[in-house]
LUMGUVO-531205 format. One record per residue (C-alpha): residue in three letters; x, y, z; residue number from 1; chain. Coordinates in pm, 1 decimal, always signed. Example, Ala and Ser with C-alpha at 12.3 -4.5 7.8 and 13.67 -1.06 7.14 Angstrom:
2
 residuo     east    north       up num cadena
     ala  +1230.0   -450.0   +780.0   1      A
     ser  +1367.0   -106.0   +714.0   2      A
//
This chain:
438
 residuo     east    north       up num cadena
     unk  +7601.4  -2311.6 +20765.5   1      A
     unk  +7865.7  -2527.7 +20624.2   2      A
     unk  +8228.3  -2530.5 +20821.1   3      A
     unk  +8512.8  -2561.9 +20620.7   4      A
     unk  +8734.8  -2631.1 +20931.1   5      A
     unk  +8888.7  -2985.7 +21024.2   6      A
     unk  +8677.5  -3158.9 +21342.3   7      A
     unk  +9024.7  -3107.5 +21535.5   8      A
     unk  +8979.6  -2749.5 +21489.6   9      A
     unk  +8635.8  -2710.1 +21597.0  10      A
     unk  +8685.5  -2859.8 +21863.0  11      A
     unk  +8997.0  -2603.2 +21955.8  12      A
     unk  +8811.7  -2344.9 +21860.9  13      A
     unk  +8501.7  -2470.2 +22075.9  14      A
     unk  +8761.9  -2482.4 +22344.8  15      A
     unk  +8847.6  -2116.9 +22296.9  16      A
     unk  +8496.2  -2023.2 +22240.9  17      A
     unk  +8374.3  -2172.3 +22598.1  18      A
     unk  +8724.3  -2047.6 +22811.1  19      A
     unk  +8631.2  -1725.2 +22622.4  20      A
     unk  +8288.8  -1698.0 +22751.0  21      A
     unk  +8351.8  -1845.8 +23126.5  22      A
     unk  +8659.1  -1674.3 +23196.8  23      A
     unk  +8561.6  -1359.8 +23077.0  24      A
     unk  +8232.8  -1420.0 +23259.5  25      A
     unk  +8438.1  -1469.9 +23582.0  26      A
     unk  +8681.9  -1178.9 +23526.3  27      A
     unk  +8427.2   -944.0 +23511.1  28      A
     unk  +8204.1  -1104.4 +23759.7  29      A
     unk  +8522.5  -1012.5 +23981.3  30      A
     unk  +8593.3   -657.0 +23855.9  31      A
     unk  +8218.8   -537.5 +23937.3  32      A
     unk  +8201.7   -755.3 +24271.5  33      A
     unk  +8534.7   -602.2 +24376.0  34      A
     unk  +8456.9   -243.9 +24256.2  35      A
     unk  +8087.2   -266.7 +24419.2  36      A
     unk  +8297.5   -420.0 +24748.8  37      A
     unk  +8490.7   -178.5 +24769.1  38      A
     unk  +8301.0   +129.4 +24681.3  39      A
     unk  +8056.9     +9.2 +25003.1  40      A
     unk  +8393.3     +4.4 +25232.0  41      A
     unk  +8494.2   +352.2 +25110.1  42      A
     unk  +8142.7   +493.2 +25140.5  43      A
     unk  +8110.4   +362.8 +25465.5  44      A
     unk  +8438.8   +476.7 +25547.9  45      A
     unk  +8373.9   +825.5 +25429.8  46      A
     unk  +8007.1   +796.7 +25630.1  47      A
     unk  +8199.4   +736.1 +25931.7  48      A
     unk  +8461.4  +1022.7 +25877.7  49      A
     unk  +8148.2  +1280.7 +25826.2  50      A
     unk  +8002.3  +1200.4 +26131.4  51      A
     unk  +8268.2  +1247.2 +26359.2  52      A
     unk  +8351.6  +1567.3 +26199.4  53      A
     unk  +7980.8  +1666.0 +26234.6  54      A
     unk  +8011.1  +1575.8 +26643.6  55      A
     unk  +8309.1  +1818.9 +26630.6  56      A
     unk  +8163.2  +2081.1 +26450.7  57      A
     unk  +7841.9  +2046.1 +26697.0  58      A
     unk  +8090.4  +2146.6 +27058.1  59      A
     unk  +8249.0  +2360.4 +26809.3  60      A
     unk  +8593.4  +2113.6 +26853.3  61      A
     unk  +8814.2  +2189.7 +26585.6  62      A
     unk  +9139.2  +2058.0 +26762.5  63      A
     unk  +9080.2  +1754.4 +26524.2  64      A
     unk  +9123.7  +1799.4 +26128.6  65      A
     unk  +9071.7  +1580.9 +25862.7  66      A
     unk  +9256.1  +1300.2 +25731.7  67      A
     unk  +9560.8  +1433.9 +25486.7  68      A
     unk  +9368.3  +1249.5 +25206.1  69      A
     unk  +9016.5  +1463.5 +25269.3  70      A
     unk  +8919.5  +1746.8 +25215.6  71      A
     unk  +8610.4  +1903.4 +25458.6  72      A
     unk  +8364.3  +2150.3 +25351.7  73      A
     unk  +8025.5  +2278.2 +25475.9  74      A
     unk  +7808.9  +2592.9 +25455.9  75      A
     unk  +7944.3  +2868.2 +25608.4  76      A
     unk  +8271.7  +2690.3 +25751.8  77      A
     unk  +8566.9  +2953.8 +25795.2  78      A
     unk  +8897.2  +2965.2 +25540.8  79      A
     unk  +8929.2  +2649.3 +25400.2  80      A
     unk  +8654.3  +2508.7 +25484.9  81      A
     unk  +8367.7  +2704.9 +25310.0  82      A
     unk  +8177.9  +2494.0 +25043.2  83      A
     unk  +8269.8  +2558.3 +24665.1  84      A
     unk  +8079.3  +2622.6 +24409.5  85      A
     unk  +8096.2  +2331.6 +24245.3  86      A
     unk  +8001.5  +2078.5 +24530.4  87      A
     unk  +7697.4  +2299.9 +24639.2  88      A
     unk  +7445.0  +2091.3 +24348.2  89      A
     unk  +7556.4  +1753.6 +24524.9  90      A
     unk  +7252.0  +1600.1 +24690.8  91      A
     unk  +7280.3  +1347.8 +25003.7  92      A
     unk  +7483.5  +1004.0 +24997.8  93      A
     unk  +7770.8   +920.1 +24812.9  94      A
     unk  +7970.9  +1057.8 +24479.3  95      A
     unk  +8253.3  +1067.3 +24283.4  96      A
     unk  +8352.5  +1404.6 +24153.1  97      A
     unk  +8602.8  +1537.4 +23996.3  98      A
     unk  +8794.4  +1861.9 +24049.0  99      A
     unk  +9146.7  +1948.0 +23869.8 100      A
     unk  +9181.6  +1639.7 +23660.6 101      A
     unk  +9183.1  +1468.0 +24026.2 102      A
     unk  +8898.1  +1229.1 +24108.7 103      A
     unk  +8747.0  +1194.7 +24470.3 104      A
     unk  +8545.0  +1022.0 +24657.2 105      A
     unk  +8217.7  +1197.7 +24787.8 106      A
     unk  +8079.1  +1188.3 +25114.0 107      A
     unk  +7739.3  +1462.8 +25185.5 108      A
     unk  +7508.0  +1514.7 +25434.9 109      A
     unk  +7270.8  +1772.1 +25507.7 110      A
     unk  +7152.0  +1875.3 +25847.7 111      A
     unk  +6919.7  +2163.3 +25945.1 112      A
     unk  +6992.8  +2257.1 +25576.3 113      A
     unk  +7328.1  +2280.9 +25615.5 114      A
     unk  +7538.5  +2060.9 +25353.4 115      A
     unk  +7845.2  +1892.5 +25487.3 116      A
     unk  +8091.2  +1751.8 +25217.1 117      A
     unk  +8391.8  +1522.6 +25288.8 118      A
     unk  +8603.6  +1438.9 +24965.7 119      A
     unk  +8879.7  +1189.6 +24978.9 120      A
     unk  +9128.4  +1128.0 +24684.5 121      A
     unk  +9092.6   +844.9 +24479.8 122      A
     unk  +9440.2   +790.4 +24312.6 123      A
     unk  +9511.8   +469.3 +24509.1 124      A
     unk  +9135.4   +354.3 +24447.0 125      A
     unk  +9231.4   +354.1 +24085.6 126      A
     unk  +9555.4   +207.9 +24140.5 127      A
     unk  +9449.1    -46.6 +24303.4 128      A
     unk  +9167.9    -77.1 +24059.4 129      A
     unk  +9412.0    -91.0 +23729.2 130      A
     unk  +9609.3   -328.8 +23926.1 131      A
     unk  +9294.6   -571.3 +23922.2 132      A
     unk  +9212.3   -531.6 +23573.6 133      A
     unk  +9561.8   -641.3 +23500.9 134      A
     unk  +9589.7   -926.1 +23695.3 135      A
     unk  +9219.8  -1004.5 +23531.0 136      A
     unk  +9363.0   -957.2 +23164.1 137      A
     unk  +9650.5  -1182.6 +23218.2 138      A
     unk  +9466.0  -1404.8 +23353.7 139      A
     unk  +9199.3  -1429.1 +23101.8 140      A
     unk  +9485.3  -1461.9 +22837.9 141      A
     unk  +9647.1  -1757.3 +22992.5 142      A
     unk  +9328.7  -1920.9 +23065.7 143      A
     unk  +9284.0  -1869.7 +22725.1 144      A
     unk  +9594.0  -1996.1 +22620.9 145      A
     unk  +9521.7  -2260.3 +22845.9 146      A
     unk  +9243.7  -2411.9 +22687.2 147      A
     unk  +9317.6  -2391.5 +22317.6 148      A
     unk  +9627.0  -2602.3 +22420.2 149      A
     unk  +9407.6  -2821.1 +22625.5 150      A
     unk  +9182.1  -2825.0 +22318.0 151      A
     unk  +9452.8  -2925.1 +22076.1 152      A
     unk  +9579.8  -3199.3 +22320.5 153      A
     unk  +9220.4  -3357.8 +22383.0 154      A
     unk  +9167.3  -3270.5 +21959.4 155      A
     unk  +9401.9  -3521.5 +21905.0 156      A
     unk  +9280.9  -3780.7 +22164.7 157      A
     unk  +8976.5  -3792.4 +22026.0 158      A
     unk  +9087.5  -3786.0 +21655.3 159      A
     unk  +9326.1  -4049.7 +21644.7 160      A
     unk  +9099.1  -4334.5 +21628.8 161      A
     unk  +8869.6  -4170.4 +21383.1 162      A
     unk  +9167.5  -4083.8 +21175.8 163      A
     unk  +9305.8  -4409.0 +21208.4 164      A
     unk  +8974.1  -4565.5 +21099.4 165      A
     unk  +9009.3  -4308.9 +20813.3 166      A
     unk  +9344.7  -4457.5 +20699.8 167      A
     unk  +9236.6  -4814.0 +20726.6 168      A
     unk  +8880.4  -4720.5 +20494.3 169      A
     unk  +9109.6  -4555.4 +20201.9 170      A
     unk  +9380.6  -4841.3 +20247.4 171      A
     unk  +9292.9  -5056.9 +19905.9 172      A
     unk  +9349.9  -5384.5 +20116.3 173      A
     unk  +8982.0  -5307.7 +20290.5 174      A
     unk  +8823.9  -5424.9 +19958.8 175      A
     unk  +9010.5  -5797.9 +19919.9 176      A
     unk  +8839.5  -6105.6 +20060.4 177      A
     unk  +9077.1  -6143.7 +20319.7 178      A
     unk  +9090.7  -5813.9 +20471.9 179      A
     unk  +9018.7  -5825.6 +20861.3 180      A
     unk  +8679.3  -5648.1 +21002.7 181      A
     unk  +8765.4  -5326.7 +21161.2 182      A
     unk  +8525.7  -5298.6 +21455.0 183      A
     unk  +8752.0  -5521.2 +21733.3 184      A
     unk  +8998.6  -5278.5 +21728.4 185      A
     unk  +8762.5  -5014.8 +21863.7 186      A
     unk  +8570.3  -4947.4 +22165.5 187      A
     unk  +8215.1  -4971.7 +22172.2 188      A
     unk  +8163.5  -4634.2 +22120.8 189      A
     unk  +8040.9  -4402.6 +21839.0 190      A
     unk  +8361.1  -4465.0 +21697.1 191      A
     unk  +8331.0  -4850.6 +21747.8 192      A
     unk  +7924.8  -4825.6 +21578.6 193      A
     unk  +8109.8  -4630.4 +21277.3 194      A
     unk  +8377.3  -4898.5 +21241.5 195      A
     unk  +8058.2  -5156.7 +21200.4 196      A
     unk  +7915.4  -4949.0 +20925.3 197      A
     unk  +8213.7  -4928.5 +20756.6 198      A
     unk  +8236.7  -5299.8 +20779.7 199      A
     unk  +7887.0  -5389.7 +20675.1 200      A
     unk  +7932.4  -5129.4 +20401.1 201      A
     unk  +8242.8  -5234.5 +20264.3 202      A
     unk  +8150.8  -5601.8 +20307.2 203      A
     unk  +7859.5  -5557.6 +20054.5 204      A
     unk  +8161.3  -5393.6 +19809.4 205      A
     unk  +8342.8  -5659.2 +19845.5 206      A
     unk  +8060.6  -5939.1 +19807.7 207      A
     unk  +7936.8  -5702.8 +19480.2 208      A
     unk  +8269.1  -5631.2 +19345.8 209      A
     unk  +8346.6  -6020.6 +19383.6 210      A
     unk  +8025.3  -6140.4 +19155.6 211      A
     unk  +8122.0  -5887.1 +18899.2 212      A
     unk  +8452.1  -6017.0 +18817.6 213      A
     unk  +8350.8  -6345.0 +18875.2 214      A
     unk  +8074.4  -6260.3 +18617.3 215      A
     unk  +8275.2  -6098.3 +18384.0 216      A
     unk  +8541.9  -6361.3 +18398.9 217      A
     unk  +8318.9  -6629.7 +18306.0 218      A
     unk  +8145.2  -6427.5 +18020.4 219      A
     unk  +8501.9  -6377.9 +17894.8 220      A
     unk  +8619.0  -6707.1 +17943.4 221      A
     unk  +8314.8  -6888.2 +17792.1 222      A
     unk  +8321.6  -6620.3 +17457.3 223      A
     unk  +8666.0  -6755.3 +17405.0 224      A
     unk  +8563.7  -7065.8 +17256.9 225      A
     unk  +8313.5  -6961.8 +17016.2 226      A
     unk  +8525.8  -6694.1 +16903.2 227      A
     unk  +8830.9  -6929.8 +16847.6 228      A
     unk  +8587.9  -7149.6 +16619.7 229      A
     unk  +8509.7  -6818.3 +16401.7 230      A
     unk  +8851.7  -6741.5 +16361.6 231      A
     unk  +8938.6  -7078.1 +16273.9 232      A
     unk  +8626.2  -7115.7 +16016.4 233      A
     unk  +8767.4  -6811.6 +15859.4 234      A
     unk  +9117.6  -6915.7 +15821.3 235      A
     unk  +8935.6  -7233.8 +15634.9 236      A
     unk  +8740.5  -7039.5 +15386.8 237      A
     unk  +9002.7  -6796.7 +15305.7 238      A
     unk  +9208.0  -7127.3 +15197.9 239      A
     unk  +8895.1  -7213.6 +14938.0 240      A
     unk  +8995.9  -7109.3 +14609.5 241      A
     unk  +8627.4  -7145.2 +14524.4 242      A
     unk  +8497.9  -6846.5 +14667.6 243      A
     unk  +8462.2  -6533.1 +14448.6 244      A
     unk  +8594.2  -6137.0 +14549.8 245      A
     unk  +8270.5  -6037.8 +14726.0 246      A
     unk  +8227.3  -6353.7 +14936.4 247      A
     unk  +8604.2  -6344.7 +15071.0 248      A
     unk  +8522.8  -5960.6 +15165.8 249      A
     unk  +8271.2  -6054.8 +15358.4 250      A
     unk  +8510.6  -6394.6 +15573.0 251      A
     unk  +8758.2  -6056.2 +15567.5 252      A
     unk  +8491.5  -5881.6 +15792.2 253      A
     unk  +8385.5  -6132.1 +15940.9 254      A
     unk  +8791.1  -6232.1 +16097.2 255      A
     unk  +8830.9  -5850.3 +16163.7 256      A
     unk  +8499.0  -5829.3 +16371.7 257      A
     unk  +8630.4  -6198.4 +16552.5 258      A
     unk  +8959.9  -6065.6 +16624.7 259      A
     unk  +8815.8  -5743.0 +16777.1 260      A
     unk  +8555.9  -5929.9 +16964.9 261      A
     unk  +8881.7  -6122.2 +17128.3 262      A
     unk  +9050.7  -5782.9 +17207.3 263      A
     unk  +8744.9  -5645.8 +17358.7 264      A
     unk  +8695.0  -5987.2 +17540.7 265      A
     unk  +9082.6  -5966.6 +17650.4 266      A
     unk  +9031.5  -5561.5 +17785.5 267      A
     unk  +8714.5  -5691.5 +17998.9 268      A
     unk  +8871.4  -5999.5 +18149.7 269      A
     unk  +9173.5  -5748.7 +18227.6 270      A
     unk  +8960.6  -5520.5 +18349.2 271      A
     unk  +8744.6  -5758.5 +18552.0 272      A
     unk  +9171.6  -5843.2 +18800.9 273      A
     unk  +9129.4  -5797.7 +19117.2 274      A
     unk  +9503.0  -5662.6 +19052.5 275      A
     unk  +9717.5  -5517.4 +18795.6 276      A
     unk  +9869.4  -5795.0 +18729.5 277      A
     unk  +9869.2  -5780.8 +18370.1 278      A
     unk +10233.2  -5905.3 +18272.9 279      A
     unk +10102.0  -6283.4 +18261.3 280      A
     unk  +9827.9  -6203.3 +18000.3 281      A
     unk  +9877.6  -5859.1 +17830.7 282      A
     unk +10140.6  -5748.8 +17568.0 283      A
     unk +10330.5  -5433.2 +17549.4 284      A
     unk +10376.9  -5181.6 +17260.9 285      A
     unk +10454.2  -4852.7 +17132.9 286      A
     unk +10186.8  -4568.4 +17060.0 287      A
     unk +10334.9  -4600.7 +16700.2 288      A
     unk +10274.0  -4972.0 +16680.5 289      A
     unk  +9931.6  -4969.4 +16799.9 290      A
     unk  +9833.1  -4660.6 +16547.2 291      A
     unk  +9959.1  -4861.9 +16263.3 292      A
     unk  +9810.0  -5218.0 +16382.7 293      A
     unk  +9429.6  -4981.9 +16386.1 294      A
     unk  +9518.0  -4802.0 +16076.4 295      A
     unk  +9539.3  -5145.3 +15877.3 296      A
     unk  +9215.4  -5258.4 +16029.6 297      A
     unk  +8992.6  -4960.1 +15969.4 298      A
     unk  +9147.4  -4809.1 +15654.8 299      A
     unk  +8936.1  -4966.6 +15430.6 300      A
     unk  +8625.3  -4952.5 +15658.5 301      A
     unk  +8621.9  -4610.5 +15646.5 302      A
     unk  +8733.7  -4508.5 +15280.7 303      A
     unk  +8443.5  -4765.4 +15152.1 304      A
     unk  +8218.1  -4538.6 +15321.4 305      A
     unk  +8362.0  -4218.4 +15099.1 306      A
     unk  +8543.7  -4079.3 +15432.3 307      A
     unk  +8925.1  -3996.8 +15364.8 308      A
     unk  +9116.5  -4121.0 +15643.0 309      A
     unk  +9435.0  -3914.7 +15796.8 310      A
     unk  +9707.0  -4057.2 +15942.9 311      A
     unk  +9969.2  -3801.8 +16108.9 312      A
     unk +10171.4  -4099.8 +16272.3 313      A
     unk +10520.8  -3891.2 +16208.0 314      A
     unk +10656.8  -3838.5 +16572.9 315      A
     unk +10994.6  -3948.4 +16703.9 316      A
     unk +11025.1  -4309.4 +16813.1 317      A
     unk +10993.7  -4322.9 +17180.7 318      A
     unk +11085.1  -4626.3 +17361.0 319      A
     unk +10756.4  -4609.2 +17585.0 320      A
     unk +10550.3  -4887.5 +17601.4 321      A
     unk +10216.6  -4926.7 +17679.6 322      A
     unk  +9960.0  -5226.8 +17725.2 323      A
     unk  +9859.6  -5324.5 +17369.3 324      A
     unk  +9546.7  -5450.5 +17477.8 325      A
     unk  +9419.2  -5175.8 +17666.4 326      A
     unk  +9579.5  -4904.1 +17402.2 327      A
     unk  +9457.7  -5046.1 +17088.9 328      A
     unk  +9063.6  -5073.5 +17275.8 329      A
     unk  +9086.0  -4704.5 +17388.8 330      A
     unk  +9266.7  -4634.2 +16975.5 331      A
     unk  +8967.1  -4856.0 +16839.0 332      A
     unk  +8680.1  -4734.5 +16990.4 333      A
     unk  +8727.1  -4398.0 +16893.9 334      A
     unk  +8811.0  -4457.2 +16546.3 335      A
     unk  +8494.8  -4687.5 +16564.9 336      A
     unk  +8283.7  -4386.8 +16713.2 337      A
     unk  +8411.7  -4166.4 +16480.3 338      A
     unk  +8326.5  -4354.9 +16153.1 339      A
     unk  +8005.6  -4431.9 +16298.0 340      A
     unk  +7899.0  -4076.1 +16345.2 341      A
     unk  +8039.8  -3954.9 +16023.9 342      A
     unk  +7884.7  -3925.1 +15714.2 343      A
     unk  +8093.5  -3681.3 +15466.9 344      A
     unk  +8467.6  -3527.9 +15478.6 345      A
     unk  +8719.1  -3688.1 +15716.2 346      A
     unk  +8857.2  -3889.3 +16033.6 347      A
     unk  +9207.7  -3770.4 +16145.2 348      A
     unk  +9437.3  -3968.0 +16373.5 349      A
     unk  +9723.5  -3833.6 +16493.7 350      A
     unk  +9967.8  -3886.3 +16737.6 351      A
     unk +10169.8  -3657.3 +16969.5 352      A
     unk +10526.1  -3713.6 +17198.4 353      A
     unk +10286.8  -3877.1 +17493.5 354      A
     unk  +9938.3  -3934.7 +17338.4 355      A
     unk  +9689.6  -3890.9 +17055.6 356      A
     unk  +9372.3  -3780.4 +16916.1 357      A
     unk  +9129.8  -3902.7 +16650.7 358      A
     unk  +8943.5  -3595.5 +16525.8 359      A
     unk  +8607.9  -3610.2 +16297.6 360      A
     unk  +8392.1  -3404.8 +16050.7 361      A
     unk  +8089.7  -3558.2 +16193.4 362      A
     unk  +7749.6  -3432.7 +16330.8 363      A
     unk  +7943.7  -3337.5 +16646.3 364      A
     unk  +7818.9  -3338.5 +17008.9 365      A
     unk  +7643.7  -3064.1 +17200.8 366      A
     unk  +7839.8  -2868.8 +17457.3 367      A
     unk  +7588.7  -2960.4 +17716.5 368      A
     unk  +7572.0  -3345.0 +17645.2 369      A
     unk  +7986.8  -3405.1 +17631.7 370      A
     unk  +8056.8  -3467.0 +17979.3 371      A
     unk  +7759.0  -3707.2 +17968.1 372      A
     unk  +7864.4  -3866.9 +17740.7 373      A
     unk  +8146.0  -4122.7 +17889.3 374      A
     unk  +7876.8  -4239.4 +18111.5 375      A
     unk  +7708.3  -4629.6 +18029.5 376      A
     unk  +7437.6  -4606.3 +17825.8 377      A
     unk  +7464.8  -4258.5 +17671.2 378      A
     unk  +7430.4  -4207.2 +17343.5 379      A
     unk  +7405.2  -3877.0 +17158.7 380      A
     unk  +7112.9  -3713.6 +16937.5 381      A
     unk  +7231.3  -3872.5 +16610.4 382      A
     unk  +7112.7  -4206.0 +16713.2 383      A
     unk  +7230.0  -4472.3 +16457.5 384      A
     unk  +7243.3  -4823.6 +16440.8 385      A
     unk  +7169.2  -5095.6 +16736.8 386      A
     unk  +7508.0  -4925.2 +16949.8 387      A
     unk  +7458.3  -4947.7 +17375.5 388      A
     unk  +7628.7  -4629.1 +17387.7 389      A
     unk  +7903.5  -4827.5 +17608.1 390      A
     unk  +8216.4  -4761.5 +17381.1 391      A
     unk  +8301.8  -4416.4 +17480.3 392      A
     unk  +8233.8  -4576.7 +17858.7 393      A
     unk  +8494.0  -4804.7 +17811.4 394      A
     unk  +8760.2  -4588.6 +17693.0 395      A
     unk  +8664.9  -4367.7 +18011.5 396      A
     unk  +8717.6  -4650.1 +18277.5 397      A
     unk  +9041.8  -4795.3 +18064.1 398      A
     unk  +9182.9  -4433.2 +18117.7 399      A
     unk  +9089.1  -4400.1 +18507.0 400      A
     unk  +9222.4  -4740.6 +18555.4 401      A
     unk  +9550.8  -4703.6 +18383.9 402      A
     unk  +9624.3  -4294.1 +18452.4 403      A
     unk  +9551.4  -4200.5 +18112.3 404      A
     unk  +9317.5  -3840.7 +18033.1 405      A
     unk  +9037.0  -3856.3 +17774.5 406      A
     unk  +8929.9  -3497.5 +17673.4 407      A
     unk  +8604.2  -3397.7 +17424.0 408      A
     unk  +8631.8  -3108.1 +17226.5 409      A
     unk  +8401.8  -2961.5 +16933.0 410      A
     unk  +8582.9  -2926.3 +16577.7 411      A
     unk  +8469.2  -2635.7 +16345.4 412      A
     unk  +8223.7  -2578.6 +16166.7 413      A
     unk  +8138.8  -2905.3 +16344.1 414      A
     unk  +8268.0  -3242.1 +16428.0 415      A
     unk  +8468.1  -3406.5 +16718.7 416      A
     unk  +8784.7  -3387.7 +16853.9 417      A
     unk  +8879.8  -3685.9 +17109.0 418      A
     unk  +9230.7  -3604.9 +17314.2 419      A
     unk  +9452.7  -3896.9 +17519.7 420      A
     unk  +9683.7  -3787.0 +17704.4 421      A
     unk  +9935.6  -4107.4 +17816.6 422      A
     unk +10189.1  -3991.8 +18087.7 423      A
     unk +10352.3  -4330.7 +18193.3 424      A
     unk +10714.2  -4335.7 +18278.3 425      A
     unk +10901.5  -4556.0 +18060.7 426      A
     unk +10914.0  -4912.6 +18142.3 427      A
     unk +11294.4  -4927.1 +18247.9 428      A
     unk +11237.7  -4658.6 +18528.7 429      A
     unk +10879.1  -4861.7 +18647.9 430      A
     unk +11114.6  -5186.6 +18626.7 431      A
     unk +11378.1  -4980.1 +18889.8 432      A
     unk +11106.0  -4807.5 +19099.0 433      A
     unk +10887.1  -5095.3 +19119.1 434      A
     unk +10620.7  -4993.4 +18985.4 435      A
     unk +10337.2  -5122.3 +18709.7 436      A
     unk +10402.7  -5083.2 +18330.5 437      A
     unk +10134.7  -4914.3 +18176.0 438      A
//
């Protein structure tokens, strides 16, 4: 059975449960013990009574009566005293009866098979007896009362160091280098042995997350150079008059596939900060910029493949700006994915007040595979080319990382439709509040 209640209120309710249990336990250990108690006293009582008025009745002494309270019958007593009808079925020892909407108390006894009766009301009995159960209710209630307030003060006694261990786990500081061990501030308890895990767990983040940007820091910073002396070797043999259309197409390719290679290099060694702190290495622009930058690089890409290539770029100018680098390898990857997986008709990129979307007449993707597939490695059915199925992975973690929304949605009669949504405030209000610039 799975609880949906917070530990603090299981353990008030646990409180309740157990108070619940004992004190009602105890209050009607008390109502029976008292009730038996006192139902002994009366019968003894009325036991008493019956046998002095049986003495009397034996010297024939009848210049003693009964209490005001009883009544006294027997066989074949005179006026008053002659047994009813409906006390003649009573058999020997104790009763209550009841006679008149009145309840009494019972005493008979039967001697040379003659029954003697001796009634006495009840009404202050069962006063006294509603009087108990009161002062029982009330004082279940409070004790009650009592111990879900009890419960809520020792709930939050024992909670605050587990929720204060709580705050210090999601507190992003935990995960840098210099971030102190939490198990001295806590007892040696199971609290303590839960601060230790959380240390030897997020110690092993730390050491992992550490030789992955380290790793992907050097990868980036080692590409550089190679890809600097591509870029330059281009430059030269675009500068050679000697070379011929199809041989400056292909330098042309070659420079655009460099100059991406630098973007993506740029994205992973921003990627790979231990902080946002992109202002040092990353440039801003406008959705519009960025749409037209990627338009210029892919146009002919995809119209020398027969495609015809879309461009609704006609939205107001908005002073937003975003960071170029990780915008245009978002932009880039799925115009990439798009003319990879399409083979006839169109690729459509448009862009909206606080996004865009690049939409496809391609072989499409499966409803069941779409969610799958912005995870590493995934690729769809149409398997082409030598891909690692990373891009689409990529443009997922830019988006967590930087608050962006990437949505998949099936085009008809078939195709893709990729959504980003890009809610940043503009720059001037992150400047005044502090914040990062997306």
């Amino acid at each position: 059975m799975e609880f949906k209640q917070s530990l603090a209120q299981r353990i008030i309710i646990a409180f309740a449960l157990m108070s619940a249990l004992v004190a009602g336990a105890f209050a009607f250990g008390i109502v029976a013990t008292v009730h038996l108690v006192e139902e002994r006293l009366i019968s003894a009582v009325l036991g008493g009574d019956l046998q002095r008025l049986l003495r009397m009745d034996s010297i024939s002494d009848w210049s003693h009566r009964p209490r005001p309270d009883q009544l006294f019958y027997f066989n074949g007593g005179r006026d008053d005293f002659e047994l009813p009808k409906d006390l003649q079925h009573l058999k020997r020892g104790f009763h209550e009866v009841f006679r008149d909407q009145l309840s009494y108390h019972a005493m008979v006894e039967v001697v040379d098979g003659r029954h003697y009766v001796l009634l006495q009301d009840q009404s202050d009995f069962e006063e006294r007896e509603r009087v108990l159960f009161a002062v029982v209710v009330v004082g279940f209630v409070l004790s009650l009362a009592l111990a879900v307030f009890l419960g809520w003060i020792l709930a939050r006694r024992v909670m605050a160091p587990v929720i204060r261990l709580a705050r210090q786990v999601r507190h992003r500081d935990q995960l840098l280098g210099l971030a102190p061990p939490l198990a001295p501030d806590y007892a040696a308890d199971e609290v303590g042995q839960l601060a230790v895990a959380f240390d030897d767990t997020l110690g092993r983040l730390r050491d992992a997350l550490t030789r992955e940007r380290l790793f992907t820091s050097d990868v980036s910073h080692e590409l550089r150079t190679p890809l600097m002396v591509l870029a330059t070797s281009c430059e030269l043999l675009m500068e050679n008059p000697a070379l011929d259309g199809r041989a400056r197409n292909q330098v042309e390719r070659i420079a655009r596939a460099t100059e991406e290679m630098r973007e993506l290099v740029k994205t992973f060694l921003m990627l790979a900060r231990a902080q946002h702190d992109e202002g040092a290495i990353a440039s801003r622009a406008t959705l519009r910029e960025v749409a037209d930058d990627l338009i210029g690089v892919w146009r002919d890409t995809i119209e020398q493949k027969g495609l015809t290539l879309y461009y609704d770029g006609q939205v107001s100018a908005s002073p937003v700006l975003y960071n170029s680098t990780f915008l245009q390898s978002v932009m880039g990857n799925l115009l990439r994915n798009a003319a990879h997986y399409t083979d006839h008709g169109y690729i459509r990129l448009s862009l909206q007040a606080n996004g865009f979307s690049v939409e496809d007449s391609g072989v499409g993707i499966p409803e069941e595979q779409r969610e799958a597939m912005f995870r590493p490695f995934v690729r769809g059915d149409e398997r082409r080319g030598e891909g690692l199925g990373l891009g689409l992975s990529l443009v997922q973690r830019i988006c967590d990382d930087q608050g962006w929304r990437v949505t998949l949605t099936a085009t008809l009669p078939h195709g893709c439709r990729f959504q980003v949504d890009l809610n940043p405030k503009p720059e001037l209000e992150q400047q005044q509040e502090g914040a990062p610039v997306h």
